[in-house]
Every structure is written in C-alpha cells, then in structure tokens.
C-alpha positions in Angstrom: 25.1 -15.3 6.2 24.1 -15.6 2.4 25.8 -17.7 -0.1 27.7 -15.9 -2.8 26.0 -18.3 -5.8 22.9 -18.3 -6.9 20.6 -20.5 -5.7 18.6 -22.9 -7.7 14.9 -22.0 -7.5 12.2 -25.1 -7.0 9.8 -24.4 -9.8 6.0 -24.7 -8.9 3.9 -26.1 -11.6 1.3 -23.0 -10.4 3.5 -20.3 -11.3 3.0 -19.8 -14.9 0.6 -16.7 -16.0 0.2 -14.9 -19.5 2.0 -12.4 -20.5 -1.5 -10.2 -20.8 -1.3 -10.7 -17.1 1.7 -9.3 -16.3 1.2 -6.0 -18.8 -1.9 -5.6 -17.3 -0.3 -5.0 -14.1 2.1 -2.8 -15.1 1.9 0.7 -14.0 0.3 2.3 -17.3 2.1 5.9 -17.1 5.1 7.3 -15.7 3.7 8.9 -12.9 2.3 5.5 -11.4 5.8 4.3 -12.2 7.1 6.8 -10.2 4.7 6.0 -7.2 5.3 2.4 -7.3 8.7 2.7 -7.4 8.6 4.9 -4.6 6.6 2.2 -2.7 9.7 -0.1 -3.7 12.3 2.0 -2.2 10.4 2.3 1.3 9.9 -1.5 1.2 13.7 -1.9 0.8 14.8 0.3 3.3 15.6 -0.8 7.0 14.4 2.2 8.5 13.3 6.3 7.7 16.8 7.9 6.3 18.2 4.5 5.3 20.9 4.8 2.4 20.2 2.8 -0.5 23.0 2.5 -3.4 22.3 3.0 -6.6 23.4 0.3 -9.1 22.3 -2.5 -11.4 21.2 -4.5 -7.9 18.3 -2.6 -7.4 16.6 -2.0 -11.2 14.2 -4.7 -9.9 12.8 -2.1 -7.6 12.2 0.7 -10.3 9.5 0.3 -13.1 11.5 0.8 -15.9 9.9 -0.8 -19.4 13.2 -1.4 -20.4 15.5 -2.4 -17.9 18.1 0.3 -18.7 20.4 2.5 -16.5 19.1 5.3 -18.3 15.6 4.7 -17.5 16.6 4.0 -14.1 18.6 7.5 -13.7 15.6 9.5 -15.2 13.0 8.0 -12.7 14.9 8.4 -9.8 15.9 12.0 -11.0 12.3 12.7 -11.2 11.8 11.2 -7.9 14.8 13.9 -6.2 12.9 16.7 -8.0 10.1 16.0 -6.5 11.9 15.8 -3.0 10.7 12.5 -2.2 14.2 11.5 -2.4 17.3 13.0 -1.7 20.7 12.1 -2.7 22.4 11.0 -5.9 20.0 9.0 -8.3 23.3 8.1 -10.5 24.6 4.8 -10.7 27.2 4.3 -7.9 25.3 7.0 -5.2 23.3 6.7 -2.6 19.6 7.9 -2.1 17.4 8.5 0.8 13.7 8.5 1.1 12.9 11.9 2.4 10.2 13.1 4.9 8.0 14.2 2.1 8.2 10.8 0.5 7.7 9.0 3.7 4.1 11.1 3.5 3.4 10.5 0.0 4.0 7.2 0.6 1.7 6.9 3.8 -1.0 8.5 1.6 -0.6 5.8 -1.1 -1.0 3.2 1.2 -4.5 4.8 2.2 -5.4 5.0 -0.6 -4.5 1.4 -1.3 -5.9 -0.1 1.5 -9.5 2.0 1.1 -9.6 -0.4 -2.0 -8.6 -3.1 -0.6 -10.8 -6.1 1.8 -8.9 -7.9 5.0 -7.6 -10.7 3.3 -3.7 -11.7 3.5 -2.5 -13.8 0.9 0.0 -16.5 2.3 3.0 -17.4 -0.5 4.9 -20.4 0.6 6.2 -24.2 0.4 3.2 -26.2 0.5 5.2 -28.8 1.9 4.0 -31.5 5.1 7.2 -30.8 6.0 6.1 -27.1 6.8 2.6 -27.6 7.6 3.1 -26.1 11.7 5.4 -23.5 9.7 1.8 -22.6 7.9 -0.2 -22.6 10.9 1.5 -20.6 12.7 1.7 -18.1 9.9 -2.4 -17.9 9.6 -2.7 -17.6 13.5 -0.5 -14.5 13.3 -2.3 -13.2 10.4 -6.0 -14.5 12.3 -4.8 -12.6 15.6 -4.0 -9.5 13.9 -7.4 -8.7 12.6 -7.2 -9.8 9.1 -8.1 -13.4 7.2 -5.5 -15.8 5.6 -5.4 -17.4 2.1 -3.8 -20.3 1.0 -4.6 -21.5 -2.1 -4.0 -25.1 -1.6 -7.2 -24.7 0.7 -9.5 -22.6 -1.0 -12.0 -24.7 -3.2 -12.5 -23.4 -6.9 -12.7 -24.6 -10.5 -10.3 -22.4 -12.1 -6.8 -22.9 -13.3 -4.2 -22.4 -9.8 -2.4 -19.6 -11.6 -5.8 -17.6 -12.3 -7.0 -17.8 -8.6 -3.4 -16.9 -7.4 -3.4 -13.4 -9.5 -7.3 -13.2 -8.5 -6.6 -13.9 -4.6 -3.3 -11.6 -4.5 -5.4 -8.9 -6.2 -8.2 -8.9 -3.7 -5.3 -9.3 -0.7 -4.0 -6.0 1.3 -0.5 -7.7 1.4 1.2 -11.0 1.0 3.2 -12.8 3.5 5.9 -15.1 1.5 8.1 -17.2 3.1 11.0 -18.5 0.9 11.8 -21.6 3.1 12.5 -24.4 0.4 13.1 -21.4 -2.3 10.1 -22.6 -4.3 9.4 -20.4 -8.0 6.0 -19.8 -7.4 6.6 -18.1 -4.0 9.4 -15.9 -5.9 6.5 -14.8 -8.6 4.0 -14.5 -5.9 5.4 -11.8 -4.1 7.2 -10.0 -7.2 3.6 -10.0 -8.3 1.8 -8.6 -5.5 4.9 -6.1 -5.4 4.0 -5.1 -8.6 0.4 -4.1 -7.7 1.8 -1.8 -4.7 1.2 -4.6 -1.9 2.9 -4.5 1.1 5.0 -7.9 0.8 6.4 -9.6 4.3 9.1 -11.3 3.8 10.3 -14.4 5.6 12.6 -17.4 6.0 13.3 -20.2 7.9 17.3 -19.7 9.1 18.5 -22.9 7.4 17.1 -21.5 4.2 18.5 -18.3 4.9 22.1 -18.5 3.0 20.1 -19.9 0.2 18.0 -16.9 -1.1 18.2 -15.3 -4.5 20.3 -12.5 -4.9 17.3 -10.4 -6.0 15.0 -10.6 -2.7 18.3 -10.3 -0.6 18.2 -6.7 -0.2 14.7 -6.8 1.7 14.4 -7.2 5.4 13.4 -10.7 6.6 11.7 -12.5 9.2 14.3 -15.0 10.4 12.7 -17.6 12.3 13.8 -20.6 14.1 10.9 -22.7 15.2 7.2 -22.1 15.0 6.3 -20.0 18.1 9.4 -17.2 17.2 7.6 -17.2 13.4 4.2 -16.4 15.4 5.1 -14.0 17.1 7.8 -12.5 15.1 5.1 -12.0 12.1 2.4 -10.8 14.6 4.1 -7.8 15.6 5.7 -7.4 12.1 2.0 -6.9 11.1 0.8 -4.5 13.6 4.2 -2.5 13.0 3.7 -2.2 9.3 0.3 -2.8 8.0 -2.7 -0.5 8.7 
C-alpha cells in the first residue's frame, strides 16, 4: 500500500518558525520527556497490548535531545522500570504499553484537556481542489461538540506561522490530513505532537502510497469521498478524544 521511496514533501510558505519556538516546546526535564514519550507510544499503537519494535524508525516518537540510540535505550528503560512499559526497550525488541501506562496516560490527558478550551485545530491542503474535503472535516469536528480552526479563515494581523503555533497551542488536538503531502501539514502536527496533543491522522487513498516514512507508522483515516471522511472522523472523535 505505501511506496518504498520517499516522497517529496510540498513546502508551505507558512511553515517556517524560530528555533526559540521549537526549544520552547520541548519537554524541559526528563521526566516530562518520559511522559511525552509515553503519550507517543500510545498514539502509535493500534490497540491496548500492541507490539511496537524498537529501532531507529521510531526515535521520532521518543524525546531524546540528541537523537542517539543510547538516549533512546535509557528512556525507554526508564519507562519498563516504571512498568508503564513492558518488554525489551533495546534496539531490535519489542515493547508494550502496559495497563499501568494505559492509566498514567489517561491521567495525562486529563490533565491536558483541564487546560485546554474546545477548539480543534484543522492541518491540511488549503487547496479548491479539497475545499468539500475541508467541510466535511469541520462538520465532523462541529457535530462532535468541539469548534474547528483553519487558519486560512481566521482574520489576524500576525505573521501565519505565529497564529499557527498560537492556534495549535490553545487547540485540544489537531486533525491533519496529508492529502497533497503539503510541509506545513507535516510540521503542524509534529508540532502539536510535541506539546502532548492528541493528533488525528488522515489521508485521502490516492495519497495514501505517497506518505513519508516517518508518519507511516500511525493509524490513518483512509477515506474515499467526502461523506466516508465525515463520518469516519466523527466517530474517530468520540472514540478517542474526551
């Protein structure tokens, strides 16, 4: 189903931010690394007692400062100490998210979403071409209780990039559709990742063998035509976000 090259990203002329923006959202101590990375694993797995492998493929997921196996190893050691996780957390085994981690990571969620307004911030093509593929997206996110963003419709007299981080800062997750494969949609929802939002992740099928290696590894919303996106994302939404 997916293409074994990689894919050459669109760039958006929205997606650049400073660097101070992305330290800033770093986790600041190891502990907060270890809950966000936590957060990551869940988000990558298909379902409670999933197996995930451990290798180079998913060092995206874990907030190591410097990329390294090592770093990696330690975290997720710390992480099977702490019997959130059970299994191997060297390179070439396989982890699970335990029970206990399944709670800790329901209580970071709370504790998220107490913070946190009704907003849903919508990452995608701003294309004509997909403007009944963005309608149907805010009706799902509309019927579902909470308000949609897009940031080609909001009215403000800052730089795009700055409302983006603003808007996905103030959202309780981000729906990002990678239909057309666009940079800024990449960033978007690395970046609300990155602050512990839940991220919703879809495609349209004929963009489907197209996506990066990196996002691969996450479950997706494959839709077909507008009405299966609706109501595929509605229920995805009452399923998975609180």
């Amino acid at each position: 189903m997916f293409s074994d090259r990689p894919v050459e990203v669109q760039s958006d002329s929205h997606s650049v931010v400073t660097l101070k923006e992305i330290l800033n959202a770093f986790p600041r101590n190891v502990s907060e690394r270890i809950d966000r990375t936590l957060l990551n694993l869940v988000t990558t797995s298909n379902h409670p007692g999933d197996k995930i492998k451990v290798s180079m493929e998913i060092i995206t997921l874990i907030f190591t400062k410097t990329g390294k196996i090592d770093e990696m190893e330690f975290l997720l050691s710390q992480l099977v100490s702490d019997k959130l996780v059970q299994g191997s957390p060297y390179v070439n085994g396989e982890i699970t998210v335990s029970v206990k981690g399944w709670n800790r990571v329901a209580e970071l969620q709370s504790q998220l979403n107490r913070k946190e307004s009704d907003q849903a911030f919508i990452a995608m093509w701003f294309d004509p071409s997909m403007n009944s593929a963005a309608d149907a997206i805010m009706r799902a996110i509309n019927e579902a209780g909470y308000k949609a963003i897009r940031i080609d419709k909001k009215e403000h007299n800052n730089k795009i990039d700055d409302e983006i981080i603003a808007e996905i800062k103030k959202s309780k997750f981000v729906v990002a559709d990678f239909t057309g494969h666009r940079g800024g949609v990449y960033f978007e929802a690395g970046f609300g990742m990155g602050l512990g939002k839940p991220v919703i992740w879809i495609c349209r099928e004929d963009s489907l063998g197209d996506l990066h290696f990196d996002t691969r590894q996450y479950s997706h919303i494959v839709w077909k035509n507008e009405n299966e996106l609706y109501t595929d994302l509605l229920n995805r939404i009452r399923a998975t976000i609180d």
